[in-house]
N, C-alpha and C positions, 0 to 999 in steps of 0.2 A: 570355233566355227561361227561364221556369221549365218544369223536368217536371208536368206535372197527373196529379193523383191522387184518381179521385173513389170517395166510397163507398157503398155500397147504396142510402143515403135518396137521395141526389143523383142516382142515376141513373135512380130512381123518378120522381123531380122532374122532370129532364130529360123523360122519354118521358112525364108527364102534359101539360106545356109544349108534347112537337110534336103531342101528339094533341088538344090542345083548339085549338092554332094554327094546323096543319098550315105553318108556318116552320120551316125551316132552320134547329137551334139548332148555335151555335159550340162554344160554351162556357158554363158555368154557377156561380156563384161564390154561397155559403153566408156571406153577410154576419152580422150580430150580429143588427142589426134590420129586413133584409130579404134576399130573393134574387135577384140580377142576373143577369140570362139579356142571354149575347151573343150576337145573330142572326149570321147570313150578310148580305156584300153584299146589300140591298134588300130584306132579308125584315122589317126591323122593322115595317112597315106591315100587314102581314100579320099578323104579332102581335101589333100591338096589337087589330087589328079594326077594323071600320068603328065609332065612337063608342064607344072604348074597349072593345068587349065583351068580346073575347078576354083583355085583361089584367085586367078587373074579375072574368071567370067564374072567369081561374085564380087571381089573390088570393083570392076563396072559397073556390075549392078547396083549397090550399093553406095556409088560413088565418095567413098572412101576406101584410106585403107584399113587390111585385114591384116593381124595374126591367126596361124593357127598351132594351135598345141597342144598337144597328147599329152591326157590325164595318167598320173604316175600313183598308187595309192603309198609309193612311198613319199615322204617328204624330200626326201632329197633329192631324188629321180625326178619329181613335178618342179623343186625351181631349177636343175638342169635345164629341164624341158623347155621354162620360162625365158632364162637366158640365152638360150641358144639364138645363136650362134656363136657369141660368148664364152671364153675358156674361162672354166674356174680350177682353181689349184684343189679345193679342199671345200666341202660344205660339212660342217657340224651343228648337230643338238643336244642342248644340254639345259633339260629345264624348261622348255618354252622359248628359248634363243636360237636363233639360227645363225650361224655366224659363216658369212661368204669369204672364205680366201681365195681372193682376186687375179694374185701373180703378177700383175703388172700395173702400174698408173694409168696406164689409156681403159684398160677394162676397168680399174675402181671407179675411174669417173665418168664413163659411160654406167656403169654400176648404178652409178648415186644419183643421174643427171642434174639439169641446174636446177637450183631451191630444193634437190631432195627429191625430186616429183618422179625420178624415174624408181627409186626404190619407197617410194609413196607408194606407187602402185604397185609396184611387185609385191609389197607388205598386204594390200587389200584383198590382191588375188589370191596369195597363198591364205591369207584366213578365212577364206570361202570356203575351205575343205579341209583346213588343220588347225589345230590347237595353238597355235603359237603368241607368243606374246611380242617377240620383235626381233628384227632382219638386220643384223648388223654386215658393214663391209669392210674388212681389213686388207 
């Protein structure tokens, strides 16, 4: 688990997030080309809105865009969570290893994105709240 360290904009971010969602935000992560907001257990439904509202109002707002994503306190359940929409065949651990079976070439390499940087960050986000040493994708 890493220490979180958030700064001025982010915590802005954060309290516009519960007061347009009124959900339970976890945690909140400053992507390149978007903002990932982790709910609480069962609150992602809440923020997203009935018919999208709440996450379309606060992408306006915002003027970026959002994920959001239900916190899972299993590991496997939160990079589900992560990937979704995304099928995966199989997630295991063993050790500190997470090992992604993909199922298909178009999901590994959306998986992996270019230089790496889409499971760069999936690797950062899940170590914000598990043990893990590294995120493989077969």
């Amino acid at each position: 688990m890493v220490k979180i360290k958030y700064d001025s904009q982010l915590m802005k971010t954060m309290s516009v997030f519960e007061q347009v969602t009124h959900a339970k935000l976890k945690d909140a992560v400053d992507q390149e080309n978007r903002i990932l907001f982790v709910t609480e257990e069962n609150e992602a439904g809440r923020a997203i809105g009935r018919h999208h509202s709440n996450s379309e109002k606060l992408a306006r707002l915002l003027k970026r865009k959002i994920k959001i994503v239900e916190f899972n306190p299993d590991v496997k359940g939160f990079i589900r969570n992560l990937v979704y929409p995304l099928n995966t065949r199989d997630i295991e651990e063993s050790q500190g290893t997470i090992t992604i079976s993909s199922g298909d070439p178009e999901t590994k390499r959306i998986l992996i994105g270019r230089d790496a940087k889409n499971l760069k960050d999936l690797r950062s986000v899940v170590k914000r709240f598990f043990d893990i040493q590294e995120i493989r994708i077969i």
